[in-house]
N, C-alpha and C positions, 0 to 999 in steps of 0.2 A: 391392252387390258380387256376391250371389250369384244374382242374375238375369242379368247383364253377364257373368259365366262362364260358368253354363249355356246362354248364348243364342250364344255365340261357339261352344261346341262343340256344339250343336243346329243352326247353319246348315249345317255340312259332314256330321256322322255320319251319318245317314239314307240322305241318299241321293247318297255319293259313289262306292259300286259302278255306281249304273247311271249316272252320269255318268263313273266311266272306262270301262264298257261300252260306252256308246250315244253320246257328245259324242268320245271320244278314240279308242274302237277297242281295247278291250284286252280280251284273250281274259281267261275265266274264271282260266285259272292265273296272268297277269298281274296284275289284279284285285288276288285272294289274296295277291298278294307284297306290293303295295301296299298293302295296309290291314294287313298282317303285321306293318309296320316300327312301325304305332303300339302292337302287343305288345313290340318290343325298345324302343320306348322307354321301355317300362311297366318293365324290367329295369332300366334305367338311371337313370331320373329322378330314384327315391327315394334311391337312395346318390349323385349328383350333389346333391340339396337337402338331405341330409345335412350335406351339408361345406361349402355354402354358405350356409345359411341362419343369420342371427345369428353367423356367422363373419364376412365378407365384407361383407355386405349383411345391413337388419333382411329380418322376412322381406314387411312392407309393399311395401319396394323393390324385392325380389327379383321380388316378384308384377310388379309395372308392367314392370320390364328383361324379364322371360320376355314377357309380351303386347303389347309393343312390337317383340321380337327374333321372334314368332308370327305380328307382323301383315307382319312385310315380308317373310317369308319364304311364305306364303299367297298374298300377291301374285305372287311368284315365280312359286309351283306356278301359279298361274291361266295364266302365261301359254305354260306348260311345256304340250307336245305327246308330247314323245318318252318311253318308256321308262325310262328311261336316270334324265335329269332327275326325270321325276315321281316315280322311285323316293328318291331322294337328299335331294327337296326336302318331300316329303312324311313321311319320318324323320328329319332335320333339323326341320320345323315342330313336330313332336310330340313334340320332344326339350324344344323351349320349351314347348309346350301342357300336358302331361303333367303336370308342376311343379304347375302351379298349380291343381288342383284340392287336394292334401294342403296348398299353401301357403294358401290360401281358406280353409280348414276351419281353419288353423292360427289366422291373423287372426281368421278370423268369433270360436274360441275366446277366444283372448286380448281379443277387445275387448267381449265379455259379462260376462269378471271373473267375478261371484259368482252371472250370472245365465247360467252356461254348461246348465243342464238347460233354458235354452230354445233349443237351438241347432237343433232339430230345428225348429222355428216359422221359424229364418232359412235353413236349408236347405231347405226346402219353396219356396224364391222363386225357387232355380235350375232346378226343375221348373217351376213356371211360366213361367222365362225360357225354357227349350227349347221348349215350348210355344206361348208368343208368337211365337216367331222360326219357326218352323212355320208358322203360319196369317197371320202377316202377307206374309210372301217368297212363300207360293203365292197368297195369294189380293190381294194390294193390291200385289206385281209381276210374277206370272207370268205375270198374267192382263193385262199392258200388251204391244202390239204388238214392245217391244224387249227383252222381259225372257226368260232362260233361264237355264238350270239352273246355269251354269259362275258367274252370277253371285253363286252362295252362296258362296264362294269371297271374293269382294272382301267379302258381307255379313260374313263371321267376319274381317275384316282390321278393319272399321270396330269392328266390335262388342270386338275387342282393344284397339283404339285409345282408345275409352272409358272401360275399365277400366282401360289405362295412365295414363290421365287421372286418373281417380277413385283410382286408386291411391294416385299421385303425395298427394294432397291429405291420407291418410289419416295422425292422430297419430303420430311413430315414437316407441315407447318406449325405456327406457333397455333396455342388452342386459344389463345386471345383475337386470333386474325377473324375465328370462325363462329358462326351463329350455333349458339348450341342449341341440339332439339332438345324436343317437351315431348311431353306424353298430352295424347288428346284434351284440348282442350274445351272449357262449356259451350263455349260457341259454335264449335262444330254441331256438337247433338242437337242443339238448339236449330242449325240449319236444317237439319234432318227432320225435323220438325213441319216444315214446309212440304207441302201437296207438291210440287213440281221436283225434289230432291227424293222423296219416295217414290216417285212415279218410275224417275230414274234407276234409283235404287232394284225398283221391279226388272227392270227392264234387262239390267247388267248381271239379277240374280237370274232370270230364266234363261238369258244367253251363254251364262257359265256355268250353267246346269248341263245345256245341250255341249256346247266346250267339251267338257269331262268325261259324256258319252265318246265322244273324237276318241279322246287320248285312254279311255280304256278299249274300246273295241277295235281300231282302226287297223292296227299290227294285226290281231287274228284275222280280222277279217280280209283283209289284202291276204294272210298267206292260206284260209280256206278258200279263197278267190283264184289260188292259184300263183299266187306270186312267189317267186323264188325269195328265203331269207336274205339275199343280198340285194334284191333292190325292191325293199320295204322301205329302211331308209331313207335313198335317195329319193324312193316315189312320194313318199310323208312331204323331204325338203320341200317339195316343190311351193307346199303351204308357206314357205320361207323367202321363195325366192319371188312368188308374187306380192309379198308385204314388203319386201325390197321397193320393186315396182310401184307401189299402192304409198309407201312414204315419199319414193321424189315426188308425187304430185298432189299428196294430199291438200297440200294448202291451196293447190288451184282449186280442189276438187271443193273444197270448205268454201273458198268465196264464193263459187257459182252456187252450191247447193242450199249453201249452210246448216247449219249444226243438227237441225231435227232431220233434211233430206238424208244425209249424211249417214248419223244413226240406222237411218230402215234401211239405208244403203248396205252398210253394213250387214243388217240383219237378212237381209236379201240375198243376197253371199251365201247366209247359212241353210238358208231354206234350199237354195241350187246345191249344193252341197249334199245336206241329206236326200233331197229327194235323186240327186244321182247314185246316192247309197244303195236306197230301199227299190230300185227301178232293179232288173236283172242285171247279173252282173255282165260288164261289159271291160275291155281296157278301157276306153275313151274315156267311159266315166267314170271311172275310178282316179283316172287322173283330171279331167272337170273336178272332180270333190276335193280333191287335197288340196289341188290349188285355190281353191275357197276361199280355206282358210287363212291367207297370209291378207286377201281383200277384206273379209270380213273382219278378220281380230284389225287390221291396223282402221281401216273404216269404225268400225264401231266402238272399240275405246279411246282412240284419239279422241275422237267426236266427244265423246263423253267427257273423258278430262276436262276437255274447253268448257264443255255445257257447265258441269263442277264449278269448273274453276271462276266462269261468269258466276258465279250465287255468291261465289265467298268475299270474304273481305281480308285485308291483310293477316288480321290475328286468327281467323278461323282455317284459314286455306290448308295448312298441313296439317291439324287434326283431321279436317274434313278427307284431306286425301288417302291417309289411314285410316281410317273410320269404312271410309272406301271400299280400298284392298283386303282388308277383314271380312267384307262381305261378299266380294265376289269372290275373289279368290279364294279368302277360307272357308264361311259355313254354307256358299253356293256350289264349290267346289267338290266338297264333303260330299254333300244332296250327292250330286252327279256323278260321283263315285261309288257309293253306295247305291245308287238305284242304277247305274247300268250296269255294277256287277252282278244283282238279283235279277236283272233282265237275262243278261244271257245264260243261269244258269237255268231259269224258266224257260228259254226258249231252245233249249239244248234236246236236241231228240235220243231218241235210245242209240242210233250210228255214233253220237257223241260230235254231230255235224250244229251247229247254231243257225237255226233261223234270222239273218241277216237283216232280211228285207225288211220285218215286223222291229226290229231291235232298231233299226234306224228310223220307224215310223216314228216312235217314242221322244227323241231328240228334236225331230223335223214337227211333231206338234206344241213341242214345248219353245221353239224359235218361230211359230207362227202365233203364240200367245203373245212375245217377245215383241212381234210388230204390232200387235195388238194397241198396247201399252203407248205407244211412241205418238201419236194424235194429241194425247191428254197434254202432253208437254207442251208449257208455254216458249214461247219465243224468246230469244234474249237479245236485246241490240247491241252485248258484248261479245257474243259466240261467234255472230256473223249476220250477215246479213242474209235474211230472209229464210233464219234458225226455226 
């Protein structure tokens, strides 16, 4: 299940900037708007699987109806040209997409029972699926006389398709066995309320501000770099393949450091990263940068969950964790999408070449703000020792 998810949303993220760039024609602020929608749907999805989920539909079903409603709408966007359409169909498909990664997590949960502290061992197979679906589309079809880039698009339709499949098949249990969720409750906000939960909150918005720069620019900028369309891709995975790496050891890495070192650790990751962007371009660092990101993102939101998760208390914890993901991922996501697509269409010269180095400075001061922030943080004796 969690390879068939990761690989569905591993065919399109990567590198679907430079395919509305360079396959459709859409300037840098176009782009931005388009990949924006997949931040409102990050606002939306979780209070829509709120009220659906083991209300309506178990949440087995829900998963298969979102990536059957994913896949035909994907097919859509493929065939969509204009503006207009690509905007509409593109926050429509990620409206079903979106779901299903907290409804996966929900399942994977539920069907370990008593052996949920290995859930990290069946998460670790959706990075592998991102990965697979990476290196198989560029290099065993990109590299075929009829194969391009528009066709990741139809691959994240099949690969939905799959999982609508497998879904289907998956035990549904009774809805009395399971906790049903709530929509955010008072306690959450009320935690948010708190100096050290904002400080946080800062911290997770400037970092997925710079995030969103990654994932709009990254694709152009590797194939004005010089890279061939088929190993953008796999050069992207690499970010994947070190978050691999970076989760078997996190939890040594969390006892020795704890929770705060952690964090900047993270954020440190990001800063080596841009600043390999914005340096001349070179291979070495280009692959130095990518692989960053698999350190950074699993470093610094791991870190964060725990820090989270030390503040709350039973009744507040999963508003608090929704409350969360609305912020970073939705209206921080948004930010970062919109403002690197007005970057590059500012730093775009008359050759119609993007000044790279300045567009990455942008990201890399907004993740040195990012460590800025991470001091204020108090300590917690539940995150870890020496947090």
């Amino acid at each position: 299940m969690m390879f068939l998810e990761y690989a569905a949303l591993g065919a399109t993220a990567p590198i679907l900037s430079l395919y509305l760039r360079q396959y459709l024609g859409f300037t840098g602020a176009q782009t931005g708007v388009v990949i924006a929608m997949s931040a409102l749907a990050t606002c939306a999805s979780p209070l829509l699987t709120a009220l659906a989920a083991d209300r309506l539909l178990s949440a087995e079903r829900l998963l298969a109806f979102c990536h059957l409603l994913a896949a035909g709408l994907v097919l859509l966007l493929w065939k969509q040209s204009g503006f207009g359409a690509v905007v509409l169909l593109y926050l429509l498909y990620t409206l079903a997409l979106r779901p299903t990664i907290g409804l996966s997590n929900a399942v994977g949960f539920h069907h370990l029972g008593v052996h949920r502290g290995r859930f990290a061992l069946v998460r670790v197979w959706g990075t592998v699926g991102w990965v697979v679906v990476s290196w198989v589309f560029s290099y065993a079809w990109l590299r075929t006389s009829h194969g391009n880039l528009s066709h990741a698009l139809v691959l994240a339709a099949v690969l939905s398709l799959a999982l609508f499949a497998y879904a289907l098949l998956l035990p549904r249990p009774n809805v009395a066995d399971r906790e049903r969720p709530g929509l955010m409750p008072l306690e959450a906000l009320r935690l948010f309320g708190s100096r050290d939960i904002l400080v946080l909150a800062l911290a997770n918005s400037l970092v997925f501000i710079a995030y969103q720069c990654y994932y709009v620019g990254a694709a152009p900028f590797l194939r004005q770099a010089g890279l061939a369309e088929r190993h953008i891709m796999p050069v992207m995975s690499l970010g994947q393949v070190s978050e691999v790496l970076t989760m078997w050891t996190l939890a040594m890495v969390m006892r020795r450091l704890g929770v705060r070192r952690t964090l900047a650790l993270g954020i440190a990751f990001e800063i080596i990263r841009f600043t390999c962007f914005s340096a001349p371009p070179s291979t070495a660092l280009m692959l130095i940068g990518t692989s960053c990101h698999g350190f950074s993102g699993a470093l610094f939101m791991m870190a964060s969950i725990v820090y989270l998760d030390s503040r709350c208390t039973a009744v507040s914890r999963s508003g608090a964790q929704l409350l969360f993901m609305m912020i970073t991922f939705g209206s921080s996501s948004l930010i970062g999408s919109l403002l690197a697509g007005w970057a590059m269409d500012w730093l775009t010269g008359p050759d119609g070449m993007v000044n790279y180095r300045l567009f990455w400075v942008m990201p890399l001061a907004v993740s040195v703000a990012a460590m800025l922030t991470v001091p204020a943080l108090k300590s917690s004796r539940h995150a870890g020792a020496g947090a």
